[in-house]
Each structure stands twice: as C-alpha cells, then as structure tokens.
C-alpha positions in Angstrom: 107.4 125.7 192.1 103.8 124.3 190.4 103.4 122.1 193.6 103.4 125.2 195.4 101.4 127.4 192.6 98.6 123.9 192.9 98.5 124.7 196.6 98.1 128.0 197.2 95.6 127.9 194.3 93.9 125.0 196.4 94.1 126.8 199.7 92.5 130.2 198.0 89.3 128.2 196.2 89.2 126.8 199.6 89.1 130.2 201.2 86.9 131.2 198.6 84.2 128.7 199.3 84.4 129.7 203.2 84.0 132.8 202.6 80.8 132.0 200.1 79.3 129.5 202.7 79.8 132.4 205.4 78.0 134.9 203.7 74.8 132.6 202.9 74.6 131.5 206.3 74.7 135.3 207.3 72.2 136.3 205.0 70.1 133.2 206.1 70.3 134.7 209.8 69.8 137.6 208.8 66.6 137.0 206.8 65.2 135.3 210.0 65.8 138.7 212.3 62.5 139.3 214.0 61.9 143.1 214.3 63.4 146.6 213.7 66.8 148.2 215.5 65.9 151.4 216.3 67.4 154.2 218.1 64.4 154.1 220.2 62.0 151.2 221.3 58.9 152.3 219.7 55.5 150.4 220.0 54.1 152.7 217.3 56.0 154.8 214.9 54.6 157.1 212.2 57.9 157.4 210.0 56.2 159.9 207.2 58.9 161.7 205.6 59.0 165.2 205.8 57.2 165.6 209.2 54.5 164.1 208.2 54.2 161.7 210.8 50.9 161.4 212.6 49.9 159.1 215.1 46.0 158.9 216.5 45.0 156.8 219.8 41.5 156.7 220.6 40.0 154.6 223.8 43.2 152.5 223.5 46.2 151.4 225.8 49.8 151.8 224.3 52.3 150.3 226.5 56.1 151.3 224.6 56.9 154.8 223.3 55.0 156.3 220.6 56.8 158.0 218.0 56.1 160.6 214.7 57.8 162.0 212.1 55.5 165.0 212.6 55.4 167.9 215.6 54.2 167.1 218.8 50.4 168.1 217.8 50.7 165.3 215.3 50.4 162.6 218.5 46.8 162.9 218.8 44.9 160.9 222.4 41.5 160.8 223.6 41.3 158.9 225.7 44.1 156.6 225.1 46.7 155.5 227.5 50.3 155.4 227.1 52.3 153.9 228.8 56.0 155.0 227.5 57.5 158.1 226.1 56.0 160.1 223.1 58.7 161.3 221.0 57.6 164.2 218.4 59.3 165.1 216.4 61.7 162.1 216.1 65.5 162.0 215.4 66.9 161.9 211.8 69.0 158.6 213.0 65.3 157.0 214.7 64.1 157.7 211.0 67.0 156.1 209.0 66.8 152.9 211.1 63.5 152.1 210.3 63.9 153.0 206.9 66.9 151.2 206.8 65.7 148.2 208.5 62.0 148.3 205.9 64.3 147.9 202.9 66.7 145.2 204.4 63.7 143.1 204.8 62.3 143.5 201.4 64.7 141.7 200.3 65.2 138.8 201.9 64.3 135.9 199.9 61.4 133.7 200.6 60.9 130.1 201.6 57.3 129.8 200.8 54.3 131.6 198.7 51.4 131.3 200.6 47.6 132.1 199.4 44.1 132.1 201.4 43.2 133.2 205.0 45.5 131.0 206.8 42.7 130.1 209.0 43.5 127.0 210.4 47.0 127.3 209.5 49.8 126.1 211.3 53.2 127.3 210.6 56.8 126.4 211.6 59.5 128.9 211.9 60.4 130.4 208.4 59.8 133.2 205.2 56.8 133.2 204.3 55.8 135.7 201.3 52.3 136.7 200.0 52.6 138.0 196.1 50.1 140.7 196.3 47.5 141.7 199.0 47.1 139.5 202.2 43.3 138.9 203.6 43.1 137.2 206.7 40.6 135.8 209.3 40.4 132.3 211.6 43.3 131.5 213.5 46.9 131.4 212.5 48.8 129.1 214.6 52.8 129.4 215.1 55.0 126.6 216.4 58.3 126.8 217.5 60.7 127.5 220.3 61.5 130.8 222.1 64.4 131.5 219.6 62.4 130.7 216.7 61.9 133.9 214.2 59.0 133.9 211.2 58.8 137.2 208.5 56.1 137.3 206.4 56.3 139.6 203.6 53.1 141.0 202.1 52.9 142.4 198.4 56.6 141.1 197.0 55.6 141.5 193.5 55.3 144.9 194.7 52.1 145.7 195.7 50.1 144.6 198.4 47.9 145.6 201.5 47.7 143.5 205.0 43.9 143.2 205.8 42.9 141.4 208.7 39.1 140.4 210.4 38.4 138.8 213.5 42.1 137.2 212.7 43.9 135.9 215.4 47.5 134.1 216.0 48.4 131.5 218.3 52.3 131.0 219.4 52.7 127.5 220.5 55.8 125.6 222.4 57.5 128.7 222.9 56.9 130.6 220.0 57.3 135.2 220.9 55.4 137.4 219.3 58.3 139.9 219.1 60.1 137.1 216.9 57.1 137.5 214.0 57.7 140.1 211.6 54.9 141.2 209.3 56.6 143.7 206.1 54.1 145.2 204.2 54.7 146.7 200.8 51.3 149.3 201.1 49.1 149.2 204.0 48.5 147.3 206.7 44.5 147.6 208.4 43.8 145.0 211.5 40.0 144.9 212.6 38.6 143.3 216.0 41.4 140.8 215.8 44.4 139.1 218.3 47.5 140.2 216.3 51.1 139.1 217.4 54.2 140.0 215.7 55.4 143.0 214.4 54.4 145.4 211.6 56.8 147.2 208.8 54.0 149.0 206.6 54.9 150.7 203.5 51.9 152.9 204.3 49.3 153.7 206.6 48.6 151.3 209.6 44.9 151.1 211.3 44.1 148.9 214.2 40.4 148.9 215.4 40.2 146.4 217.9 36.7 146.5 219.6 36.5 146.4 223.3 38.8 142.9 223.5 41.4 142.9 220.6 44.8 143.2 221.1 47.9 143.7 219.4 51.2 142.2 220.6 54.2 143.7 218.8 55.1 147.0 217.6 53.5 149.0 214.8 56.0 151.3 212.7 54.3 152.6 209.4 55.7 155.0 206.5 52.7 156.9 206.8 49.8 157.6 209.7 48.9 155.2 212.7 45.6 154.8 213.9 44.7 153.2 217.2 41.2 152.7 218.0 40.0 150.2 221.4 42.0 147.2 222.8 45.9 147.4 223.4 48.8 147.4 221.5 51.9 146.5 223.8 55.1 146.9 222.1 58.1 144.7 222.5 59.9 146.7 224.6 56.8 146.6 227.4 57.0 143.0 227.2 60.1 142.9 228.8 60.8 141.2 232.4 61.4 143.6 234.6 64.1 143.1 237.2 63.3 141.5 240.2 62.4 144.4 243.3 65.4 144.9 245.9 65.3 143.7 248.8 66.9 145.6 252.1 69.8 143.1 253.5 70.1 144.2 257.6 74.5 143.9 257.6 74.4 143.2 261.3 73.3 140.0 263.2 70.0 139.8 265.1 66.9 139.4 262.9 67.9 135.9 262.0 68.9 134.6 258.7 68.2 136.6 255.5 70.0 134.9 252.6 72.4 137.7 251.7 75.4 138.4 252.5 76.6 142.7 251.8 80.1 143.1 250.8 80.8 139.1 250.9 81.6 139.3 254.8 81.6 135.6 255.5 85.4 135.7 253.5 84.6 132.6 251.8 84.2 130.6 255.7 80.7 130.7 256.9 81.4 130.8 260.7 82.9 134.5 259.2 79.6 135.4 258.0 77.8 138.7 260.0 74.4 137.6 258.8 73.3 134.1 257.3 74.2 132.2 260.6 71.7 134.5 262.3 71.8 136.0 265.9 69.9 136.9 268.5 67.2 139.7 268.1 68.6 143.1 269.7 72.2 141.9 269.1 72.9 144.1 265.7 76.2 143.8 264.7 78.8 140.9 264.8 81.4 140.6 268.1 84.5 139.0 268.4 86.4 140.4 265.1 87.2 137.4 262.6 86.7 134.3 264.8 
C-alpha cells in the first residue's frame, strides 16, 4: 500500500509540474500575440466608451474598415479615402474585444526596459517595455523571421505617452508589421514618420504624416483618432488576395490549358477532354472513354 501511495503521489507532482510548465509556455505565447481579435478587422478604431468614439481623416488614405464608438456623424472625411467599411456606431462585442484584448496585454511581462530614441536600434523578436513616456526619432530596425512577434509596452509604471518624429522602422529577414504591437498606457501621437506595427492606445491617437509618411498596422485608441496626410493601411488590407479565375474551355479544341473541370481525365491522361489538346473547331471530346 505506501508503494502505491509513493506512486501516485509521484505521478500527481509529475502532473503537477506538466501542468505548471504548460501554462508558462502558454502565457509565453501568449505574450508574443501580435495584434487585437476583433469582431471586425479595423484599421482605425475609436473605442470611447459611451459613444464617444470619433474618428477624423483629413487628406489621407485608409485602406481597412474604420470604426467608432460614436454615431455615424462621429467618422468625420475630407478628403480622405477609405478603402473598407465604416462601422458607426460599433457593436457592444467589437468594443469588448478590444477592451479585452488592451488589458490582456498590459499584463504581459516584459523581457527588456528600454530608454532613448531607439535610433539606430536594432531589435530581435521579444517584450520590450518603456517605464513611462516613449520619444522616438531615427530608425528602428527589427530582425526576424515572418513568424516572429515583438510588443512594446509604453508607460508600464502606469503612465506614459508614445511620441514619435520623423521615426521610422525597418523589418528585416522577414520581419511583418502586423506581428509588432505597440500598447500604450495614455496616448499615442506619430508625426511625419514610417510607423509599422500596431497601436493599443489608452487614449487619443494622432498620426500627421506629411505628404510621404505612412503607417502600416492598425490604429485602435480608447479615445479619438486623427488622421491627417500619408496612409494608414490596416492589417487586414495587407492581405494577399486570391489569385483571379481563370475560364477553363471543358471541350477540346483551343489547345492545352492546364485544367482539367470536374477531374475528366479519371486519373488516365489519354481520358482527359482538355490538357492533350485538340484541333481548333473540334469542341467537345469523341469517342466516349477510349
């Protein structure tokens, strides 16, 4: 009987320690999660509570939906293009899912404090936290494959506003911008700069980009968005999109095509009604199953 009690006591700490290991790694992969899951796939978001959303696009290119808390008068254009759907007001669920997806990141522990401007910097794939507020201007370089995911967290102690100049980041060897995740505790302001990732802002978002900036990721703020010159395209609009359709002629006689519509050559090529060609003004194949 205590051999038996001494194993199943084993076998449980064992279990124990699974389970323990499981749960860091999950909360590891977790923490590295690039970008929100909404109900819908907006490029900007105004997530004000209350209707209060308000989102306002001047001389600017929005290629994703645009979304507010607030009526549709609170989606404000002149003459700003958007490419997408503009949802006002949005859904209860749309709402909880950003909110939801703001506080999960605030708490994900971080690998790194950083200080400065970054400029010159060149980061590999990781958490990287600023205490308080974030100024930023150069270049930002980050390197790492296609899968790779960064967060940076802005204002962890807190407080905290993202402020960027002429700031610009670099993906290198495969690095995506919609794997970089920028949470802001308080706001985040982006001036004539080359932005990639995307933002979580704990208030107000402002992107003034000038004539040539450009901002690669989606924008989703707490409070107000403000889009003035360049192009903001969302993570949804970077999308492939699927390759065009191509018309497939079932009969013979316009020569090979490389299809084959409702697998007619029966798994024996000399069956097939198209790839072995045939001769122009002969549609259709003869001779049955030959």
């Amino acid at each position: 009987m205590k051999r038996f009690e001494i194993r199943l006591s084993a076998r449980k700490s064992f279990a124990i320690c699974l389970f323990g290991t499981a749960s860091l790694l999950a909360g590891a992969a977790f923490g590295a999660q690039p970008v929100v899951s909404t109900a819908s796939p907006f490029a900007v978001l105004s997530a004000a509570l209350e209707g209060g959303g308000a989102v306002t696009c001047t001389d600017s290119i929005i290629t994703g939906d645009v979304g507010s808390s607030g009526a549709a008068a609170s989606v404000v254009r002149t003459g700003c293009t958007v490419n997408g759907s503009i949802i006002a007001p949005v859904s209860v669920q749309q709402l909880t899912d950003f909110y939801d997806a703001y506080a999960a990141k605030a708490t994900v522990s971080c690998d790194r404090v950083l200080t400065g401007t970054l400029a010159g910097v060149t980061l590999t794939p990781g958490v990287y936290c600023f205490d308080a507020a974030a100024t930023l201007t150069g270049q930002l370089t980050l390197a790492g494959p296609s899968t790779a995911t960064w967060l940076f967290k802005i204002g962890t102690s807190g407080t905290g506003a993202l402020t960027g100049t002429d700031f610009s980041v670099l993906l290198f060897n495969g690095a995506q911008a919609c794997n970089v995740t920028w949470w802001v505790a308080e706001a985040a302001t982006m001036t004539t700069s080359n932005f990639k990732g995307t933002i979580l802002a704990g208030a107000a978002i402002t992107v003034t980009a000038g004539t040539s900036g450009t901002f690669t990721g989606d924008a989703l703020a707490k409070a107000a968005v403000t889009l003035t010159g360049g192009s903001i395209t969302g993570c949804a609009g970077t999308s492939v999109p699927p390759a065009p359709k191509t018309h497939c002629n079932q009969g013979v006689g316009n020569g090979p095509e490389a299809c084959d519509p409702g697998n007619s050559n029966q798994a024996n090529p000399f069956h097939s009604n198209d790839e072995l060609g045939g001769v122009p003004g002969n549609p259709g194949r003869k001779g049955g199953n030959k």
